[in-house]
Structures are given as C-alpha cells and as structure tokens.
N, C-alpha and C positions, 0 to 999 in steps of 0.2 A: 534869941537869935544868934547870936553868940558862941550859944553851946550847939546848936546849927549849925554855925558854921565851920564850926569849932569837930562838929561831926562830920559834917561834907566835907571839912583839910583832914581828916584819919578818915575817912572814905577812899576820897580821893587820891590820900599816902595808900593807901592801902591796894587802891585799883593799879596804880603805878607800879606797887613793891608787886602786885600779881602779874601784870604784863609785863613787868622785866621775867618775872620768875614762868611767865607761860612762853615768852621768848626767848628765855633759857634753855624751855624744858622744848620748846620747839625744834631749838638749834641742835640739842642733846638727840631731840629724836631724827632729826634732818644728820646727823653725824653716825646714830648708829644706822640707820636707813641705808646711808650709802655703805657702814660697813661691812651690813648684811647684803649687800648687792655687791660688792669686791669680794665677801666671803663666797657668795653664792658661785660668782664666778673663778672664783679659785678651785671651789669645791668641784665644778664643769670640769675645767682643767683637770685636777686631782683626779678627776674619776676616767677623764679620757685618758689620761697617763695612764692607770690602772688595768682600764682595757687594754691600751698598748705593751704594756707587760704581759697582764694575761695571757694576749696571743703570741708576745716572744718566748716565754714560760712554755706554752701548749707547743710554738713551731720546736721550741729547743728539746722538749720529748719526747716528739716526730722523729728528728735528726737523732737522737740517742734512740731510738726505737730502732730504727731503719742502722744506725752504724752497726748497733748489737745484731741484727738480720745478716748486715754486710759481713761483719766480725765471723758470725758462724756458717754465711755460706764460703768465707775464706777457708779457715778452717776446712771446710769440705773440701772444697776446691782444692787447697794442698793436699788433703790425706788422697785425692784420686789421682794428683798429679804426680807423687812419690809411688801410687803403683803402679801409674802409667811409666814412672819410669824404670820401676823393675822389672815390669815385663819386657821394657824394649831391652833393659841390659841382658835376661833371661835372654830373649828372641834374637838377640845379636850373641850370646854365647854358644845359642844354638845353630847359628848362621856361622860361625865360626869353627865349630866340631863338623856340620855338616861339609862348609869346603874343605875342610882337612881331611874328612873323610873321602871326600868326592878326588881330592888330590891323591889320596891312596890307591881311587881306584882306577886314575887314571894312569899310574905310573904300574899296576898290576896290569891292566890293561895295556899300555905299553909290551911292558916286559912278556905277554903273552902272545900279543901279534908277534913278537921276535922272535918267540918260541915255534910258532904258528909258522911262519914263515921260513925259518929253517926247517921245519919237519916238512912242510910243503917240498923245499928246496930236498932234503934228503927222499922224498918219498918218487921226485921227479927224476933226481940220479938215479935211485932202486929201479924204476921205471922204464929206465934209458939201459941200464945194466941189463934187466931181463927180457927186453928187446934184442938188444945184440944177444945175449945169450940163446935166446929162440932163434934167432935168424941160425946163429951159430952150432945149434940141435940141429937145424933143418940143414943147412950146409951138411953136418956130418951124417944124418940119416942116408940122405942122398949118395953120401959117399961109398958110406957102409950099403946100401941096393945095390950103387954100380960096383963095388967090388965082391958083392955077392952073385951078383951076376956075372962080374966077368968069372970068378970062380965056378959059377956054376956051369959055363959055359968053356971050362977048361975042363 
C-alpha cells in the first residue's frame, strides 16, 4: 500500500507538475491568442493605411498626369499667344504705313483742291476777260457798221 501510495503522491506530483504546466501552456496560448488578435488588428490597420496610400499614390499620378496636360497645353497656349502677338505688331505696322499713307494722301489731296481752286479761279477771270472782250467785239462791230454806213452813205 505503500508503494500505492507512494504511486498515487508521483501521480499526483505528477497531475500537479501537468496542470501547472497545462496552465502555463494555457496562459502562453491566452498571451499568444490575444497577440495574434492585436497582430490582426494591426495588420487591418497596416492594410487600410496601405489602401490610403495606394489612392494618394494613384491621386498623386492624376495630378502629375493632368499637370504634364496643363504643362503642354501652356506650352501651346504661349506658342499661339507669341503669334497672336506678332500679327497684332504686323497688323499695327501696317495700321501705321497705312495712316502715313492716308496722311500723304490727304496733304496731296489738299495741295490739289488749291491747285483746283486756283485754276477754277484763273479759268473764271479768263472767263470774265472774254466776256468783256466779246461785248467789247460787238461794241466795235457795231461801230465799224455805223461808220460804214455813214461812209457809205457819204
């Protein structure tokens, strides 16, 4: 009985030394349990950060898409805006020969109404002069009948 009992106390060491050791391996698994549930939810975290880059990453080369767009429709836009303004300096050079010219022809035009206007004026005296002078024909016709007449009539 003895060795009985003697077997039942290294049993029962024994059942002791396992339930400490199954409530070791308990706590060990209760400690990684909740580590892998703060991992998991890290890992949640980790992946939704992940996503939230992703989409700053994708927006950020949108924005570099569209700058390079904007970049070369600039580009454009100045190369049209440098010959828009060369035509205007063309278009204003030739706005500028134009009233120079127009000013030439106003001051010829001028100068030819005076021309105009005096020959007018000379052509109105000639006018006036062979008036009087006709009257002044007929005056001496006249004279010259009546003194052929009265000659004739001596």
């Amino acid at each position: 009985m003895s060795a009985l009992r003697l077997e039942a106390d290294e049993a029962q060491e024994k059942v002791e030394e396992l339930k400490g050791k199954v409530k070791t391996l308990e706590q060990e698994n209760l400690a990684k349990e909740q580590e892998i549930t703060s991992l998991t939810h890290r890992n949640q975290l980790l992946e939704g950060e992940v996503d939230k880059l992703e989409s700053s990453v994708k927006d950020a080369k949108d924005a570099a898409h569209q700058s390079a767009q904007h970049d070369t429709q600039n580009e454009a836009l100045q190369r049209r805006l440098q010959l828009l303004e060369e035509e205007a300096e063309e278009a204003d050079r030739n706005l500028r020969e134009t009233n120079e010219k127009l000013r030439q022809t106003d001051v010829k035009a001028g100068h030819y109404e005076r021309k105009v206007q005096a020959l007018e004026s000379s052509r109105d005296e000639w006018e006036s002069k062979y008036e009087e002078m006709a009257k002044k024909h007929t005056e001496l016709q006249k004279e010259l009948h009546e003194l052929e007449v009265s000659i004739s009539n001596v």
